[in-house]
C-alpha positions as CSV (number, residue, x, y, z in Angstrom):
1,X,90.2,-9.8,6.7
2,X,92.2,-8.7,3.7
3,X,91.3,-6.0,1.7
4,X,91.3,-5.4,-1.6
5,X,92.4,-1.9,-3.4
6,X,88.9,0.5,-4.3
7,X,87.5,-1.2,-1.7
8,X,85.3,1.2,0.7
9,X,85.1,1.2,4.5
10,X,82.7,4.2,5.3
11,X,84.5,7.5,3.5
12,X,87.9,5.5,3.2
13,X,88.9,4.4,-0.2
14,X,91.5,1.1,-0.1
15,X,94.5,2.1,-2.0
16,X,97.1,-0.6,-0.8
17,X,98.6,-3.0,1.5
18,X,100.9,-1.1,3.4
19,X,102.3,-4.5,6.0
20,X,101.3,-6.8,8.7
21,X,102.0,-8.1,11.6
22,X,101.0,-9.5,15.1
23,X,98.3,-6.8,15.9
24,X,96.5,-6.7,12.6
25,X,97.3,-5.7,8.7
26,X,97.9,-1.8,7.6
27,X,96.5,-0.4,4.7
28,X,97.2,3.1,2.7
29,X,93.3,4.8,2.4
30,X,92.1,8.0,0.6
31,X,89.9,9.7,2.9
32,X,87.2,10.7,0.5
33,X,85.8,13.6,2.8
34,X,89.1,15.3,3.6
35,X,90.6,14.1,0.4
36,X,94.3,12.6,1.6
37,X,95.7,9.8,2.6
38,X,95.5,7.8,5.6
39,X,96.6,4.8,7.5
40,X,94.1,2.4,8.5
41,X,94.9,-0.7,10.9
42,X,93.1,-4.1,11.2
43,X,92.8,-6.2,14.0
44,X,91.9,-9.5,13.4
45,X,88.9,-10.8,14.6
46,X,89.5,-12.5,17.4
47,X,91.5,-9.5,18.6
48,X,89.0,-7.0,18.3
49,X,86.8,-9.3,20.8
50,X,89.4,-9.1,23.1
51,X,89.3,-6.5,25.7
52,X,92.4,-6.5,26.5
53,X,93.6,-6.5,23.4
54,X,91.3,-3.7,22.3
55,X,92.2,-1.5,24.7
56,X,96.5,-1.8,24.3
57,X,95.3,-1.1,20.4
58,X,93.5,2.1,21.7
């Protein structure tokens, strides 16, 4: 699920791709509540319907 940069997941602002790799794709976010910057880490789909997966990500 690539994001794009302004888009908003709850309080987190997109700013930019940060990498990927084989657990999911890392992007640089401005929390909007706390107002900094954060890391924010996708799994892919079929990963976070994986419990084991899930839980190693946890």
């Amino acid at each position: 699920m690539p994001l794009r940069a302004g888009q908003k997941l709850n309080h987190y602002e997109i700013v930019e791709p940060i990498g990927k790799g084989g657990m999911g794709e890392v992007y640089r976010a401005r929390d909007t509540k706390l107002d900094r910057d954060v890391a924010i880490k996708i799994l892919p789909e079929a990963f976070a319907r994986d419990k084991g997966r899930l839980e190693r990500f946890q």
